[in-house]
Residue, then its C-alpha position, 0 to 999 in steps of 0.5 A: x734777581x738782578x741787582x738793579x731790578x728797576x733802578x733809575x740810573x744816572x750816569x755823567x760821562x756815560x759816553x765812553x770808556x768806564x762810563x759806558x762800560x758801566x752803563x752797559x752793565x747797569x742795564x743788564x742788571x735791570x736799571x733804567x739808564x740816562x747818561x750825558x756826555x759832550x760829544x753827540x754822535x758819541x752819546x747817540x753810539x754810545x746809546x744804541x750799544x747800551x739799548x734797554x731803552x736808555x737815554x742820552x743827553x749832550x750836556x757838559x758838566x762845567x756848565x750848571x745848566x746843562x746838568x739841570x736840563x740832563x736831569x730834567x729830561x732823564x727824571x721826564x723819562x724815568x722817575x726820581x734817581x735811585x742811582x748817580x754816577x759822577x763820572x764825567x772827568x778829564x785827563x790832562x797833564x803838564x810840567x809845573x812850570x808849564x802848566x796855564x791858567x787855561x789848562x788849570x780851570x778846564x780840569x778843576x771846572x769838569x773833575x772838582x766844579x762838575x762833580x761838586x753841582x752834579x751832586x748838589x743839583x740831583x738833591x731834588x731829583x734823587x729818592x732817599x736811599x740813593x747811591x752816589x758815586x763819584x769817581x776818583x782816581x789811584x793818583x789821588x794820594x800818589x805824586x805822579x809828575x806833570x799829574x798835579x792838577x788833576x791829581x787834586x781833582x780827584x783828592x777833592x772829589x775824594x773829600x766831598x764824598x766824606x762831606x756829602x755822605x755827613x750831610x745828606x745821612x738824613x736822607x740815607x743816601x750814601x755817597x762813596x768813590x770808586x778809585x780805578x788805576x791805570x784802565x784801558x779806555x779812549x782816554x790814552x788818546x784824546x791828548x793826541x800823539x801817534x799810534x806809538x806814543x799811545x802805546x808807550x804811554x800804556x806800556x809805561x802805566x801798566x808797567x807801574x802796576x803790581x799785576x804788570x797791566x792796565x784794568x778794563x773798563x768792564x772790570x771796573x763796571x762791576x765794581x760801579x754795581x757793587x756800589x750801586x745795589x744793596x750789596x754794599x749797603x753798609x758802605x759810607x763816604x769810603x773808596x773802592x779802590x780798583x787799580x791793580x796794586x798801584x797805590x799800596x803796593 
């Protein structure tokens, strides 16, 4: 039996990279798929690559009532959530002394702000014995230079899961992180450089990894299902870490 069988699956930042990975294998699995993201050609893609009758809804996660329409237009198609997915994030970095005021909220109102409403205003829409899954980071316990900004994103997210997972244990509904390291996906190049600087930057990454690699976005799907499904349902305000060794080794 699929693992999914029937799930209602709601995945933020579903439109490329891990998300999309994850959606991909939701659907397999049996779940019924919505997903949001900023850019519309992406999500229409990004669409028709999961099938499965799936859904896509432009929406950005810094602005509160875009998330409320996303989930009203997926609970209009589907049904209450069995499954949510916090996933909507960016990756931005620069040296402390350069760093804006402008940069700064762009990454605390998607990666902190986004995934602390995105939780809160799927209350009504979830049913109790839900999985929330809110994606972390390997750095969110590392110092990784010009990174701090977006490293204290995601060692809030990190806190909130614990929180959340205290506050809604009425409900049954388990709150944890998935934490991936260094993953080959679209965001190596959305901060722009050329074809050669992408690759340098990977190389340097993969090269602080114990396993000498970067992750794929399908690697880490599976984890997303093993959180998801039953399998890990002792599982509560913690973090699967999927990075390859580079926090603990």
């Amino acid at each position: 039996m699929k693992k999914l069988e029937n799930k209602v699956a709601v995945i933020t930042g579903g439109n490329s990279g891990i998300g999309l990975e994850t959606a991909k294998e939701f659907a397999l699995e049996g779940a019924k798929v919505a997903i949001s993201g900023r850019n519309k050609d992406t999500l229409n893609s990004a669409v028709d690559e999961i099938g499965h009758d799936a859904i896509g809804v432009k929406a950005d996660v810094a602005n509160l009532a875009e998330i409320d329409q996303f989930y009203k237009e997926a609970s209009d198609k589907f049904g209450k959530f069995d499954v949510l997915v916090v996933n909507a994030g960016v990756f931005k970095g620069a040296p402390l002394a350069d760093f804006t005021e402008e940069l700064y909220d762009e990454i605390i109102d998607i990666n902190l702000k986004g995934a602390f409403f995105s939780v809160q205003k799927a209350l009504n829409y979830l049913n109790d014995g839900a999985s929330v899954i809110i994606t972390a980071s390997t750095v969110n316990e590392k110092a990784l230079p010009t990174a701090s900004a977006y490293a204290a994103s995601k060692a809030a997210v990190t806190s909130l899961a614990r929180t959340f997972s205290a506050e809604l244990l009425d409900r049954k509904i388990r709150v944890n992180i998935l934490s991936p390291g260094p993953i080959e996906t679209p965001i190596f190049g959305k901060n722009g450089g050329t074809k050669e600087e992408i690759d340098a930057s990977k190389n340097y990454m993969a090269s602080l990894t114990p396993l000498k690699r970067l992750g794929t976005a399908q690697e880490m799907a599976k984890g997303y299902v093993y959180l998801a499904s039953d399998d890990s349902s002792y599982m509560l305000g913690a973090e699967l870490l999927l990075d390859g060794g580079f926090k603990t080794l």
